[in-house]
C-alpha positions as CSV (number, residue, x, y, z in Angstrom):
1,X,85.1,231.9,87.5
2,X,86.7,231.7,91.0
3,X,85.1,230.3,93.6
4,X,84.8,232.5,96.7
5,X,84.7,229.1,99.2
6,X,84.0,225.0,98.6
7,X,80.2,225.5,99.2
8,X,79.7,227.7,96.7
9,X,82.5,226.4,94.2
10,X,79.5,224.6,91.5
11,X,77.1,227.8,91.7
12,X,77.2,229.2,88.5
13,X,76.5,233.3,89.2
14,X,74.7,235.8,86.9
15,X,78.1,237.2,85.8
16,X,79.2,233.5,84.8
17,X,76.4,233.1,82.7
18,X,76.6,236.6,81.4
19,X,79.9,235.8,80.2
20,X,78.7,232.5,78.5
21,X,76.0,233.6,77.0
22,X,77.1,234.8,73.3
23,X,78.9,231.5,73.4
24,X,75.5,230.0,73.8
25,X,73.6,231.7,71.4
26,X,76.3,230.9,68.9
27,X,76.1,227.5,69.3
28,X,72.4,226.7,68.2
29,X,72.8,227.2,64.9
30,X,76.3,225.0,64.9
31,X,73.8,222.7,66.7
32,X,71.1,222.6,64.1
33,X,73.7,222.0,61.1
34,X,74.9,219.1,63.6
35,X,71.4,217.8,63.3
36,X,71.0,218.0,59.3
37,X,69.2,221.3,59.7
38,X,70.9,224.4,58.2
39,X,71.5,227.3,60.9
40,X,70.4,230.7,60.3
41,X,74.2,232.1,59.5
42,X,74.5,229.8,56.7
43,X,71.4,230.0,54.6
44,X,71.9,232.4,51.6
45,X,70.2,235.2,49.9
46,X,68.2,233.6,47.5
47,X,67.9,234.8,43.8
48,X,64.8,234.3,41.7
49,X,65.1,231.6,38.3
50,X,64.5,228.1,38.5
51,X,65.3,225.4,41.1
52,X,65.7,222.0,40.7
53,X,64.8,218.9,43.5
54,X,68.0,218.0,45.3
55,X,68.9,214.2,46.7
56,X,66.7,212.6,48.9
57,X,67.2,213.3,52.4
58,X,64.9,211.2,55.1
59,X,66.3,208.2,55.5
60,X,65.5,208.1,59.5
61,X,61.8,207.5,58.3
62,X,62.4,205.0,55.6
63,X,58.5,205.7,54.7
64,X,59.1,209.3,54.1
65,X,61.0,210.6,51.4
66,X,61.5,214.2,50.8
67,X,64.0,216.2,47.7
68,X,64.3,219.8,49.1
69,X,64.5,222.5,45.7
70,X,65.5,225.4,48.4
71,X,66.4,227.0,51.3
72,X,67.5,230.4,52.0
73,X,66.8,234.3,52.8
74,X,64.2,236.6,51.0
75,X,64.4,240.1,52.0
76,X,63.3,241.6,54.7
77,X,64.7,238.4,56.7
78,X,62.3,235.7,55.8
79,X,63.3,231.9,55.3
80,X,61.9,230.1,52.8
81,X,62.1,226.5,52.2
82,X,60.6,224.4,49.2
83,X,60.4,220.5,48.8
84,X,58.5,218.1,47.8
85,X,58.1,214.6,49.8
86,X,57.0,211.2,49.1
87,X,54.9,208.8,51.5
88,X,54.6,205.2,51.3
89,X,51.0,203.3,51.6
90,X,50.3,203.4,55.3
91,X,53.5,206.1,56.5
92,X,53.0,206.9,60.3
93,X,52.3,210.7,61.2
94,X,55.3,213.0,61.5
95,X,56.2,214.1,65.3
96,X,53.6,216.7,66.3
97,X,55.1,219.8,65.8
98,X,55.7,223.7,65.3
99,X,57.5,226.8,63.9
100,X,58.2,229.9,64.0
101,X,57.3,229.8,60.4
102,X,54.3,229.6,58.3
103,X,54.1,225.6,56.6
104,X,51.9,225.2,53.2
105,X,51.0,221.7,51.8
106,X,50.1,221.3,48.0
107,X,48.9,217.4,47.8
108,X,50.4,215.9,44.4
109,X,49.1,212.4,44.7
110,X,46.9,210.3,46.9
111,X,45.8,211.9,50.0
112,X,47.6,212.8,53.7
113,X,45.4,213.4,56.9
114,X,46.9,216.7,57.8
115,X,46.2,217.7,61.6
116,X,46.3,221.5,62.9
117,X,45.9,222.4,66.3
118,X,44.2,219.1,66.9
119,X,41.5,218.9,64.4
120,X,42.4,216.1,61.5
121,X,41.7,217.0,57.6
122,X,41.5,214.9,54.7
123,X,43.4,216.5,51.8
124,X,43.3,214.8,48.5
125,X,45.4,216.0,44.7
126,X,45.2,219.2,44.2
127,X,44.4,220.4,47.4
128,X,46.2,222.5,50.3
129,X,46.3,222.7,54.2
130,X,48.2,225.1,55.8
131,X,49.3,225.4,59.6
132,X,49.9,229.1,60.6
133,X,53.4,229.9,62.6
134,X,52.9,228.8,66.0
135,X,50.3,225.7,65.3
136,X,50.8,222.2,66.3
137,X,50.7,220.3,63.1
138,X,51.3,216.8,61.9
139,X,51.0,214.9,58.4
140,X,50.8,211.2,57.2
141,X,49.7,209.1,54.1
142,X,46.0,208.8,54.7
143,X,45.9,205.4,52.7
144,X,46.9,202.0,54.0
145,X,47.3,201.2,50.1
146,X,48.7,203.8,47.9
147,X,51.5,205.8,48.3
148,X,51.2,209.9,48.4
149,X,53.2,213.1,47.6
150,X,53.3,216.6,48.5
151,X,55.1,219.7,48.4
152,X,55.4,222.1,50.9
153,X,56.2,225.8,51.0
154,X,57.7,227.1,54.7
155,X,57.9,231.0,55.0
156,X,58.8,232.9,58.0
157,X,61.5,234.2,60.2
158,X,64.8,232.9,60.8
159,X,64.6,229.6,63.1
């Protein structure tokens, strides 16, 4: 980039950025492995058999445990994760948030308040909640007294 005279020497021009770009767009995925979240390039093709819980990972929300069995590619470029996480009595809500992916929640034990586009569920063992790609979402341990589980199931494009 050379600046044509000192007024204009900061402006960043459309060619600039042109020429930045790919560097750009190959960094968010070296960004979201920075931040404990796998990038795109570097989940695998994954192979049907069994799966087994991996370590816990959560420990930023020491109420919120969660053992992830997978992550990876299905054909036809969908990701699919699988885990299953554990709440303590009285766990605050997640962040409000959403995906470009599909989220499924299969309640284990106890019972989590699951909110979807800003209407609040009760979900108790044995039943599911779902939040379809695109809706705001947010989970928590519905009891200020027993602890709760559940898995969940993401499915849907690459992040």
């Amino acid at each position: 980039m050379k600046p044509s005279d000192s007024s204009n020497s900061s402006k960043l021009t459309r060619r600039d950025f042109s020429a930045l770009l790919p560097m750009l767009l190959a960094a968010a995925p070296l960004t979201a492995e920075a931040e404990g979240k796998p990038g795109t390039h570097s989940l695998q093709p994954l192979k049907s058999g069994r799966y087994a819980p991996g370590p816990g990972y959560g420990s930023q929300r020491p109420s919120r445990t969660s053992h992830r069995f997978l992550i990876g590619m299905l054909p036809n470029n969908i990701r699919l994760e699988a885990h299953l996480t554990m709440l303590t009595p009285g766990a605050p809500p997640e962040p409000i948030e959403h995906h470009k992916h599909s989220e499924m929640w299969f309640v284990h034990e106890g019972a989590v308040s699951l909110m979807t586009g800003g209407e609040t569920h009760t979900l108790k063992a044995g039943e599911m909640g779902l939040a379809v790609a695109g809706t705001d979402h947010s989970v928590w341990n519905a009891s200020k007294t027993e602890p709760a589980s559940y898995f969940v199931v993401t499915a849907g494009p690459p992040e």
